[in-house]
DRENDO-1510 file (C-alpha; in Angstrom, 1 decimal, always signed):
<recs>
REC; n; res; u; v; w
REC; 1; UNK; +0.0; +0.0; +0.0 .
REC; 2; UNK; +1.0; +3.6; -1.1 .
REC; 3; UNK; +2.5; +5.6; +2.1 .
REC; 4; UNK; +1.2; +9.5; +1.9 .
REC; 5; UNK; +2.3; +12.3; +3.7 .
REC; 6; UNK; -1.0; +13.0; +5.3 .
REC; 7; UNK; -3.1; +15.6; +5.3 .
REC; 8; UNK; -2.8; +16.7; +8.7 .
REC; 9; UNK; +1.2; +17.3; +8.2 .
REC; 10; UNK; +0.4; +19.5; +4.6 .
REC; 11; UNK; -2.4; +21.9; +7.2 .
REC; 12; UNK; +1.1; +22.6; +9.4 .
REC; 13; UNK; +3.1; +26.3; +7.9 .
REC; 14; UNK; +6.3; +24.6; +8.6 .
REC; 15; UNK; +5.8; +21.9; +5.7 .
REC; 16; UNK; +5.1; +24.8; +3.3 .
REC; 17; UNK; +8.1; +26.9; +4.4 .
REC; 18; UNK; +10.4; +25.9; +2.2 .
REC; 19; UNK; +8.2; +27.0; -1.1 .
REC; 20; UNK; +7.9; +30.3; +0.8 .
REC; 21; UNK; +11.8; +30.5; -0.4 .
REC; 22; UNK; +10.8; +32.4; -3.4 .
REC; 23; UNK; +9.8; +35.5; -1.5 .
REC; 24; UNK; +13.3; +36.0; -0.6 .
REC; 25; UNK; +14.3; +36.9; -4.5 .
REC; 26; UNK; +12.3; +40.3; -4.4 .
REC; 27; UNK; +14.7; +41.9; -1.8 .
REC; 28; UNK; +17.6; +40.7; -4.0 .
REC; 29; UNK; +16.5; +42.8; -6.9 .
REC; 30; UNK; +15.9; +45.8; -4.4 .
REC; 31; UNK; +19.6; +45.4; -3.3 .
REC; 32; UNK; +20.8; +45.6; -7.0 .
REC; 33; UNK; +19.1; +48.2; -7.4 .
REC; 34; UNK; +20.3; +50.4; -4.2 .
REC; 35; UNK; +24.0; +49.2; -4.4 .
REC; 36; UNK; +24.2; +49.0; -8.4 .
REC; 37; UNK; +27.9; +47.1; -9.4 .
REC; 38; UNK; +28.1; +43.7; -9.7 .
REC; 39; UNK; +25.1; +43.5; -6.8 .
REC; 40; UNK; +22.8; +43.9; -9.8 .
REC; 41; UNK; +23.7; +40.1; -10.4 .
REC; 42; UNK; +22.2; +38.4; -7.4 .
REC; 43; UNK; +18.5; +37.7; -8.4 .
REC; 44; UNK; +20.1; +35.8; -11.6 .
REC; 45; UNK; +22.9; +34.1; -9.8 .
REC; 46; UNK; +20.5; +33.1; -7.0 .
REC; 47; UNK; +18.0; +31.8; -9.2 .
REC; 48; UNK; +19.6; +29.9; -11.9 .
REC; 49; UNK; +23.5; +28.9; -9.8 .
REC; 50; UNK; +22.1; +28.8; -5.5 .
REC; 51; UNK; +19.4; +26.7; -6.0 .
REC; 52; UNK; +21.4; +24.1; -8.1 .
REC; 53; UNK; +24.1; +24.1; -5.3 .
REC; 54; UNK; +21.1; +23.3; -2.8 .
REC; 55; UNK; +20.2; +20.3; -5.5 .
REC; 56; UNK; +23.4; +19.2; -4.9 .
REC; 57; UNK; +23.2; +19.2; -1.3 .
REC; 58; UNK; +19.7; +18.2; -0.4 .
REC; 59; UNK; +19.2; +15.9; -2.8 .
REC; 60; UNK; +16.0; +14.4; -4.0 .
REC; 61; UNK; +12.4; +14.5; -2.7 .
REC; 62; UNK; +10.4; +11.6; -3.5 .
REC; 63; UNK; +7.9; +11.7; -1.2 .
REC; 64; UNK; +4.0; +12.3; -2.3 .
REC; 65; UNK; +1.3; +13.8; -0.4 .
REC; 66; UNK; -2.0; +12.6; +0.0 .
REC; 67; UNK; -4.0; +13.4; -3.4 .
REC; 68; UNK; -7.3; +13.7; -2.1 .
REC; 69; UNK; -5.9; +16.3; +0.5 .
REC; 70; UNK; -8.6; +19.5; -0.1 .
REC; 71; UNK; -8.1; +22.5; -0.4 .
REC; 72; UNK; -8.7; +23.6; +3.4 .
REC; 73; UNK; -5.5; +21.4; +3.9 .
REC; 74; UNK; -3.3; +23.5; +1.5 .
REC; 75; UNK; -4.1; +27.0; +3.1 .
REC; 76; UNK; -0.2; +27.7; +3.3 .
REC; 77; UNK; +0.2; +26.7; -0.2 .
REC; 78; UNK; -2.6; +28.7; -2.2 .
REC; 79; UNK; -1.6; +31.6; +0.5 .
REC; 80; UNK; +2.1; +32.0; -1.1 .
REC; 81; UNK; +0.8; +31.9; -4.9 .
REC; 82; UNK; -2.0; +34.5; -4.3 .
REC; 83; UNK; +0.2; +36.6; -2.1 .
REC; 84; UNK; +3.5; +36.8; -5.0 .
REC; 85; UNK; +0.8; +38.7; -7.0 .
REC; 86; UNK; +0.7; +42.5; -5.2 .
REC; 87; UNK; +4.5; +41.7; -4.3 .
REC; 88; UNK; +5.2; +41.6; -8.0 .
REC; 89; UNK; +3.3; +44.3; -9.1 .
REC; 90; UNK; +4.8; +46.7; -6.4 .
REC; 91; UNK; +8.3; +45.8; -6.9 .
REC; 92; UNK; +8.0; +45.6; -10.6 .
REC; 93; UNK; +6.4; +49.4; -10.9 .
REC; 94; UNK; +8.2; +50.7; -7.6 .
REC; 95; UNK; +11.6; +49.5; -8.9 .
REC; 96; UNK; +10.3; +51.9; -12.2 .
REC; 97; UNK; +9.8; +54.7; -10.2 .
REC; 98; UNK; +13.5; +54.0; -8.2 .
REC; 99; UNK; +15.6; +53.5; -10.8 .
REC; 100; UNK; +14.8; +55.9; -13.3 .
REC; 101; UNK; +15.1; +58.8; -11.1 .
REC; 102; UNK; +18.6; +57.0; -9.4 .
REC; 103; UNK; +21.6; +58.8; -10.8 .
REC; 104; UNK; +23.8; +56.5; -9.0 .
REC; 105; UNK; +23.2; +53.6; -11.5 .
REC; 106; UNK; +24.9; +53.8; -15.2 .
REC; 107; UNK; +22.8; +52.6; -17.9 .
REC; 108; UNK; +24.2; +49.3; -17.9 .
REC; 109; UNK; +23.4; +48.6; -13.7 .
REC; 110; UNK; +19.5; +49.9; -15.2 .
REC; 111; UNK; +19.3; +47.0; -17.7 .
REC; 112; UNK; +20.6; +44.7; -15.3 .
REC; 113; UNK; +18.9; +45.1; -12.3 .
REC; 114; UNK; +15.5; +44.8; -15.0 .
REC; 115; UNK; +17.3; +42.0; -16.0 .
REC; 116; UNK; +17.0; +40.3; -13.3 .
REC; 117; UNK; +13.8; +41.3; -12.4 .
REC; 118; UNK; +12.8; +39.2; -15.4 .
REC; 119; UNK; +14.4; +36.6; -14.4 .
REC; 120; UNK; +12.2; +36.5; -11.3 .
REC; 121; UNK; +8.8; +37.1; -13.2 .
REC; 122; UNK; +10.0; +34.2; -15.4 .
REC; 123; UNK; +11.1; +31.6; -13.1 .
REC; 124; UNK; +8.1; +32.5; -10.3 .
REC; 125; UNK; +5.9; +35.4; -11.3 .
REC; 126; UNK; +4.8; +33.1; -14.8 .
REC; 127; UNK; +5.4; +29.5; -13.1 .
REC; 128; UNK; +3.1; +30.8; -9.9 .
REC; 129; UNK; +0.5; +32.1; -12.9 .
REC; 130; UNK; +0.4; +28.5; -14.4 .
REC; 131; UNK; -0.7; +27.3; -10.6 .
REC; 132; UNK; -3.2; +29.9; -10.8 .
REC; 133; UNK; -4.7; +29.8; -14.3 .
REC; 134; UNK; -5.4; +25.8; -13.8 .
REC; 135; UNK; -7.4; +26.6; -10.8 .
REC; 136; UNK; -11.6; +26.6; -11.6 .
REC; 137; UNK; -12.6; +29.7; -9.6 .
REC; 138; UNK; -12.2; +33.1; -11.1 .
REC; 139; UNK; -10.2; +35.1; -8.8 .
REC; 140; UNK; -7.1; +32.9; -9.6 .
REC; 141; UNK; -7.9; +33.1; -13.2 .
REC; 142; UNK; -7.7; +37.1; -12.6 .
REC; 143; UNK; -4.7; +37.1; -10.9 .
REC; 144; UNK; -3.0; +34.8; -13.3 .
REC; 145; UNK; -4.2; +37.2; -15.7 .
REC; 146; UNK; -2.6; +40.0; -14.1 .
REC; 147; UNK; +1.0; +38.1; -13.7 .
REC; 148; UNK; +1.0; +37.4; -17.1 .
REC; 149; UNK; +0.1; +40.8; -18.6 .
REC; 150; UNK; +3.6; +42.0; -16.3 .
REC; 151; UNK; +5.8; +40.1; -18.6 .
REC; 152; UNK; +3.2; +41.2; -21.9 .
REC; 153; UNK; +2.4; +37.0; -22.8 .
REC; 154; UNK; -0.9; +37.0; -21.8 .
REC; 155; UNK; -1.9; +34.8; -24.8 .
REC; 156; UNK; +0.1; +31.9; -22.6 .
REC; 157; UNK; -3.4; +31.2; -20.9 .
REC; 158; UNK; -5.0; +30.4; -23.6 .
REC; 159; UNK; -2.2; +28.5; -25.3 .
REC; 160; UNK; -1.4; +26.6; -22.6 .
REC; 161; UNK; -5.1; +25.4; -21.3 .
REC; 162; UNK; -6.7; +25.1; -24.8 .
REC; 163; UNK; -3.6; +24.1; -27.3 .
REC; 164; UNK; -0.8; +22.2; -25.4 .
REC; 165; UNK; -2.4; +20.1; -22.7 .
REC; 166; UNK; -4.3; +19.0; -25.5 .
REC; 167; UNK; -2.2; +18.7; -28.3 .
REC; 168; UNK; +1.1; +18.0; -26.2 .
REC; 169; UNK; +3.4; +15.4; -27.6 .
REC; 170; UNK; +1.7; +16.2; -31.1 .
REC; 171; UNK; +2.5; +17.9; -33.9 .
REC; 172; UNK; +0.0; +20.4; -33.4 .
REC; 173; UNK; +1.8; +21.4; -30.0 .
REC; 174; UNK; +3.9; +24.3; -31.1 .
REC; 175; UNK; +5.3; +24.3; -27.1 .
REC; 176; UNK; +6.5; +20.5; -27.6 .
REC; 177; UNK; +10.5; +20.7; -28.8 .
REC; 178; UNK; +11.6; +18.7; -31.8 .
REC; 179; UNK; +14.1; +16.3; -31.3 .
REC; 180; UNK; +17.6; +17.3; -32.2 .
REC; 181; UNK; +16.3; +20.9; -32.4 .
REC; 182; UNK; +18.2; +23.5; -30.7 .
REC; 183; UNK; +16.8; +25.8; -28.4 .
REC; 184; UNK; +17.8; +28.8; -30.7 .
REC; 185; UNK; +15.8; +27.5; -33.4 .
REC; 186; UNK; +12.7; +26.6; -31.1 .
REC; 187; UNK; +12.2; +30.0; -29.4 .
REC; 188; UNK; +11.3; +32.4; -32.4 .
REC; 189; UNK; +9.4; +29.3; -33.5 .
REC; 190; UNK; +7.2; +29.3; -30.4 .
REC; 191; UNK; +7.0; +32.8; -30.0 .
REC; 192; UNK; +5.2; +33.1; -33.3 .
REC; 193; UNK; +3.4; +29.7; -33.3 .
REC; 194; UNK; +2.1; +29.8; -30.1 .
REC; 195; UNK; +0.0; +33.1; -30.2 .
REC; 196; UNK; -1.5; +32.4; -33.2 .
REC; 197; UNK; -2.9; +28.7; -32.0 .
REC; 198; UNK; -4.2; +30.5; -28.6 .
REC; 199; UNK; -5.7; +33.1; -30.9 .
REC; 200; UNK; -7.1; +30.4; -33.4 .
REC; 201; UNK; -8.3; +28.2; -30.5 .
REC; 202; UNK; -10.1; +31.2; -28.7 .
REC; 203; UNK; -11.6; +32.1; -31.9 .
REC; 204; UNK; -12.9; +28.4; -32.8 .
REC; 205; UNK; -14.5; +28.4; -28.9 .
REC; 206; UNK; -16.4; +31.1; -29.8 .
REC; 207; UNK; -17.2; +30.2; -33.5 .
REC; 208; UNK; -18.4; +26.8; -32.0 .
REC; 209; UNK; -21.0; +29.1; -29.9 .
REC; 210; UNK; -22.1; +31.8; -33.0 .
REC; 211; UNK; -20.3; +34.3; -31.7 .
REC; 212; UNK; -18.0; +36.5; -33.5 .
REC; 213; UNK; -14.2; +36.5; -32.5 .
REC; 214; UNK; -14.6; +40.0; -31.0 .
REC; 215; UNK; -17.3; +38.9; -28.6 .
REC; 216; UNK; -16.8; +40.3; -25.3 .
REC; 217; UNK; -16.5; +36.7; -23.7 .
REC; 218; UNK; -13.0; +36.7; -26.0 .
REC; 219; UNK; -9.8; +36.9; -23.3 .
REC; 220; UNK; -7.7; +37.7; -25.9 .
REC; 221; UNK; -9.9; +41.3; -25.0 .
REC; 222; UNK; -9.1; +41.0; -21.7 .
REC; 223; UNK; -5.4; +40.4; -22.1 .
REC; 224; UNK; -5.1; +43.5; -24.7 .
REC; 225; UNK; -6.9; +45.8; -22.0 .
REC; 226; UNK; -4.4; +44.6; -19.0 .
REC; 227; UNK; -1.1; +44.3; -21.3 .
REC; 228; UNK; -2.1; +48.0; -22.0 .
REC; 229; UNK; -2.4; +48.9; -19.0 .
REC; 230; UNK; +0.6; +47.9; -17.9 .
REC; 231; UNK; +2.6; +49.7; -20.4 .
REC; 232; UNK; +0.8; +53.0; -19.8 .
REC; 233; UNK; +1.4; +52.9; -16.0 .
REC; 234; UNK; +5.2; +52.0; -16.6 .
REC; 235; UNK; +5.4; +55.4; -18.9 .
REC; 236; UNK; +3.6; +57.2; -16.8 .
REC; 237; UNK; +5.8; +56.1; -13.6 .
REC; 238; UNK; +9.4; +56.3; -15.6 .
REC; 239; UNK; +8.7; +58.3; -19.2 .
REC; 240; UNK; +10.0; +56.1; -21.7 .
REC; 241; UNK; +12.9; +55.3; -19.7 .
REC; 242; UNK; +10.6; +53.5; -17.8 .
REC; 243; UNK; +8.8; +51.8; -20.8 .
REC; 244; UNK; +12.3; +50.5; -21.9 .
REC; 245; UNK; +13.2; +48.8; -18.8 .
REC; 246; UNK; +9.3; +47.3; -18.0 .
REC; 247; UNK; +10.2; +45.7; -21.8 .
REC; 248; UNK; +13.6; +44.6; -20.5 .
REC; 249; UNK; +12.1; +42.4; -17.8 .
REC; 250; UNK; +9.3; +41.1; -19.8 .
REC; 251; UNK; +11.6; +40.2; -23.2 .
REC; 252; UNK; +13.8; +38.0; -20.0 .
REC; 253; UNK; +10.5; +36.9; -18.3 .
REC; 254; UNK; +9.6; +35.4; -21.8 .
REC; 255; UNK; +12.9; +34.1; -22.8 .
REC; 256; UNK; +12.7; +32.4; -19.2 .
REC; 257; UNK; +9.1; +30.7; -19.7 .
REC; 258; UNK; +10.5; +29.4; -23.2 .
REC; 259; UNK; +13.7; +27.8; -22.0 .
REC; 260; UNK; +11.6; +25.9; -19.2 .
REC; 261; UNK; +8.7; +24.8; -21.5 .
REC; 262; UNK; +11.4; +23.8; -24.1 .
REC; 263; UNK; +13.0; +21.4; -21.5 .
REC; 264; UNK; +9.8; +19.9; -20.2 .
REC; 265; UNK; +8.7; +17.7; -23.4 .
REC; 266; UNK; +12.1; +17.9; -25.4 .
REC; 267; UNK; +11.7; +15.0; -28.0 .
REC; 268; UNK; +9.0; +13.0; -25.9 .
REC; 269; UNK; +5.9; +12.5; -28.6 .
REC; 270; UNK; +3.0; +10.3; -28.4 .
REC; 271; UNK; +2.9; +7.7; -30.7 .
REC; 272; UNK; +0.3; +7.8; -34.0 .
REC; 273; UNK; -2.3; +5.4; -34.0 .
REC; 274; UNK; -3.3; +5.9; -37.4 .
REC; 275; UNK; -6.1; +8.3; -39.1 .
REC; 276; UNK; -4.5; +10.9; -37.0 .
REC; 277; UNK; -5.5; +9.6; -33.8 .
REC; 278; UNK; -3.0; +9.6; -31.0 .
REC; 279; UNK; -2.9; +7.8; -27.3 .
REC; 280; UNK; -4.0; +9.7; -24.5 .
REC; 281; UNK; -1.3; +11.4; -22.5 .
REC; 282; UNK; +0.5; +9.1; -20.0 .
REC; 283; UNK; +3.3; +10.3; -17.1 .
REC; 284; UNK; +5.9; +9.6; -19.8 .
REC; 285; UNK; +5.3; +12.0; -21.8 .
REC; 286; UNK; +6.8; +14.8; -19.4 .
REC; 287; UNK; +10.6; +15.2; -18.1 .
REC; 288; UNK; +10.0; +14.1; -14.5 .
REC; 289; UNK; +12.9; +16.1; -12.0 .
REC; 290; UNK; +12.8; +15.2; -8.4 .
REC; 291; UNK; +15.7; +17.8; -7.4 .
REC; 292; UNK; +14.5; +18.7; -3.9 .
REC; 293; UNK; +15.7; +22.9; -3.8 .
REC; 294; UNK; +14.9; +23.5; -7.1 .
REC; 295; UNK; +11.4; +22.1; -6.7 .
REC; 296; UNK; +10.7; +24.4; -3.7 .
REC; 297; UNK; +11.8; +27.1; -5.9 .
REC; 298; UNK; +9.2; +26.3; -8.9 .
REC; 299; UNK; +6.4; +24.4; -6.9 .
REC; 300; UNK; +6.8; +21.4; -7.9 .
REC; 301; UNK; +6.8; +22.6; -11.5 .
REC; 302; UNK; +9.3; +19.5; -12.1 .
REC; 303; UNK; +6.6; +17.2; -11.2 .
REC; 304; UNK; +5.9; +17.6; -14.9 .
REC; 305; UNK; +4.8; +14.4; -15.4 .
REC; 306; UNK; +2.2; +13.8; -12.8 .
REC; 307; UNK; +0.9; +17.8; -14.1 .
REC; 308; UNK; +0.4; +16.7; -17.6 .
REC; 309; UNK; -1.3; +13.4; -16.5 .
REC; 310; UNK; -3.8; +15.1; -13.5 .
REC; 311; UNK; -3.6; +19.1; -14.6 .
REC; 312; UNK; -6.5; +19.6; -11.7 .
REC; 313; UNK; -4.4; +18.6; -9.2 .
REC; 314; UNK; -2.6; +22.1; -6.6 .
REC; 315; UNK; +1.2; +21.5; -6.7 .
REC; 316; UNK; +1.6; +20.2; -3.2 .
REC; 317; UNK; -0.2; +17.2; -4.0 .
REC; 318; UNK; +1.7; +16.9; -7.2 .
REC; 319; UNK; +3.1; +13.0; -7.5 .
REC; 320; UNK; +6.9; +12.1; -8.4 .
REC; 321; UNK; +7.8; +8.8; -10.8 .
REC; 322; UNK; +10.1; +6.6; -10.4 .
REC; 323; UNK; +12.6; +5.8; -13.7 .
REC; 324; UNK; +10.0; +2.9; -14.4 .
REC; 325; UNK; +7.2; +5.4; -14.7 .
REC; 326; UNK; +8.3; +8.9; -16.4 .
REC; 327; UNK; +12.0; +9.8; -17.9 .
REC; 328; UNK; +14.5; +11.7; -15.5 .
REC; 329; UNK; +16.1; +14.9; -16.3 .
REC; 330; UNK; +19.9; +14.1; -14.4 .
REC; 331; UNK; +19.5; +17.7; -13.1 .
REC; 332; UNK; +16.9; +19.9; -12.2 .
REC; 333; UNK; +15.7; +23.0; -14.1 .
REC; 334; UNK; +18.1; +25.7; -13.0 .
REC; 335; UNK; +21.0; +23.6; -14.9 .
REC; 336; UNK; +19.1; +22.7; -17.7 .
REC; 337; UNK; +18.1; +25.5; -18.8 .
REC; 338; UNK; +21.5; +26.9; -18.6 .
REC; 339; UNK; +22.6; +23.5; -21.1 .
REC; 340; UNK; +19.8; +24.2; -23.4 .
REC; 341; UNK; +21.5; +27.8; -23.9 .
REC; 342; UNK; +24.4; +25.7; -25.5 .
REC; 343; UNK; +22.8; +23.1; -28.3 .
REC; 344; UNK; +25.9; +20.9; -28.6 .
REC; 345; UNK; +25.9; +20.2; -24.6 .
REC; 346; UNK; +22.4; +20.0; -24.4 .
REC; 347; UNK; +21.7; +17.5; -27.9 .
REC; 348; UNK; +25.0; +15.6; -26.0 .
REC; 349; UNK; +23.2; +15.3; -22.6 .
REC; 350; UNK; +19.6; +15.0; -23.8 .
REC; 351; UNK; +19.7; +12.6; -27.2 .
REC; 352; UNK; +21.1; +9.7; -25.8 .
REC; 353; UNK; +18.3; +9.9; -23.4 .
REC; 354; UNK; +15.7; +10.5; -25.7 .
REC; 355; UNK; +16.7; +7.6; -27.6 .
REC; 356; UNK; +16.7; +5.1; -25.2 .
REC; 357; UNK; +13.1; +6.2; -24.1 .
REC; 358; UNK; +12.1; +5.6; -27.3 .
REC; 359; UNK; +13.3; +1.7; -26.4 .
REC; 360; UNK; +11.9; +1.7; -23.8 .
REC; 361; UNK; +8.0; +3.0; -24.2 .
REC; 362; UNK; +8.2; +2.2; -28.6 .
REC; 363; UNK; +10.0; -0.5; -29.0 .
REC; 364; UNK; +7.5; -1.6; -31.8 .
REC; 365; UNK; +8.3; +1.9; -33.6 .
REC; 366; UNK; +11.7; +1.2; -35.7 .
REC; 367; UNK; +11.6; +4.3; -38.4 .
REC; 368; UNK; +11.3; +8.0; -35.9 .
REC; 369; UNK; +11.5; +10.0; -39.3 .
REC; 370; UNK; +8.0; +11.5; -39.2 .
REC; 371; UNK; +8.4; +12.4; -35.6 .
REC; 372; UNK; +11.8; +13.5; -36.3 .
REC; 373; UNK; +10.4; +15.6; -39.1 .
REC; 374; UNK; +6.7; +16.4; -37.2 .
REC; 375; UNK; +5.0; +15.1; -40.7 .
REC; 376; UNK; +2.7; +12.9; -38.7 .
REC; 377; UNK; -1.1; +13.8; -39.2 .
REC; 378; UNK; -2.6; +16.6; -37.3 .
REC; 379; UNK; -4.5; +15.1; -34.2 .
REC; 380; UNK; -8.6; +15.0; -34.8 .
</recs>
């Protein structure tokens, strides 16, 4: 019988401490900001070199809470992704109003202290949206909505609930990375596929009903209105100096979401039954990463597999597999996003790997070429 962390342990603050870990990134960026040199460097270095370190420390965390915890059990949790919201917002637009009236930071120590506040909307503010937008009640739809119109990729709601959960693993996934293709070649691929399949998949929703594309039901409205916002109260807080830099941190927020999603499925396809029918998702279709620091810092965002397989369920009750189950990543998230930066490294960590879990779920498959090439029917 399956041993759970019980509910009555997930109800006590101190087993959702360590998630709470991601709250301490904010004051890094103020610190850049006041000090300027090379202080302008922690959020990043934090982020994407400390939390690996703690991987390599802590180790692994394989443990699974209870699944049919409720929500009253996860109070601590749901408290930390509602809270990042304001935080975000405050610093984002207060660290407009700071820096461009600080004459003690060059232009350089500008960019990079809005450099890595992107980096901090990227790895938490978007990750902790993607909690919020796969929750049912509409106050953490909204405040999804609002995280996401920050970084100016608002369209990544509709993308993500309506294209890829669906499509994932198919060829009609743009988020889903090709095998063997780099990481340089994916992103202005995404970035141009994916809004036009949430905007196509918003607009058959509402064709499906009678309604015109421009009905007021459309988010794509919605995420216009907010995205404008945002711009017009970063000019109106820092003149286009203040424009610039809100556009710094978003372009890095992006390029942050992009290098996470293009880790998460990398070569992993579902196999084509014929007629272009394809099987129904399973755990391994999804990196699986049981890195213990790094999951505190992405709630359980590493859990891939078990997300794609019960996308209902809050990250705290999110499950880990075991090699039999779902392939590993051999590092968590903060290195390998910094390997897919460098194609050869990454094809020369991540292609023997994708291989053998081709053995080991196809074995009947023996010619990849239409995967390899995504000529494989569009799913019905």
């Amino acid at each position: 019988m399956t041993q759970f962390i019980p509910a009555a342990q997930l109800r006590d603050w101190r087993r959702a401490l360590p998630f709470w870990l991601s709250l301490t990134l904010l004051p890094l960026v103020w610190v850049g900001a006041v000090l300027g040199s090379w202080w302008v460097l922690l959020p990043p270095l934090a982020t994407w070199y400390l939390f690996a370190v703690l991987d390599g420390f802590l180790g692994l965390e394989l443990d699974n809470a209870d699944p049919e915890s409720s929500d009253a059990d996860l109070t601590w949790y749901i408290r930390l992704t509602t809270a990042w919201v304001p935080l975000q917002f405050i610093t984002l637009f207060g660290l407009i109003a700071y820096v461009t009236g600080a004459d003690h930071l060059s232009s350089l120590e500008k960019f990079g202290t809005f450099f890595g506040m992107g980096v901090v909307a990227g790895t938490i503010g978007i990750n902790y949206s993607h909690e919020l937008m796969h929750q049912t009640n509409r106050w953490e739809r909204w405040m999804a909505d609002i995280l996401l119109a920050m970084v100016l990729y608002s369209h990544f709601r509709s993308e993500h609930l309506l294209v890829h959960h669906r499509y994932v693993g198919t060829p009609r996934d743009p988020v889903t990375a090709r095998y063997n293709e780099g990481f340089h070649r994916y992103y202005p691929r995404v970035l141009k596929q994916c809004w036009h399949s949430a905007f196509n998949a918003e607009r058959q929703r509402l064709t499906q009903k009678g309604l015109p594309w421009m009905h007021r039901s459309n988010p794509f409205i919605r995420y216009w209105a907010l995205q404008t916002g945002m711009i017009l109260l970063s000019l109106l807080i820092g003149g286009i100096s203040g424009g610039l830099l809100f556009l710094v941190q978003a372009g890095v927020a992006i390029w942050q979401l992009e290098l996470v999603n293009y880790i998460e499925h990398y070569g992993l396809t579902r196999k084509h039954l014929g007629d272009g029918k394809y099987e129904h998702v399973k755990p391994h279709h999804s990196w699986n990463a049981a890195q213990k620091a790094s999951n505190w810092l992405l709630i359980n965002l590493q859990r891939h597999s078990d997300h794609h397989y019960k996308p209902d369920r809050r990250f705290p009750l999110l499950q880990n597999y075991a090699k039999s189950e779902a392939p590993q990543l051999p590092y968590g998230y903060p290195v390998m996003t910094v390997a897919a930066m460098i194609p050869p490294l990454w094809r020369r960590v991540m292609n023997p790997k994708v291989r053998l879990w081709r053995k080991q779920y196809y074995p009947e498959i023996t010619d990849w070429t239409a995967y390899n090439r995504v000529t494989n029917p569009m799913p019905r």
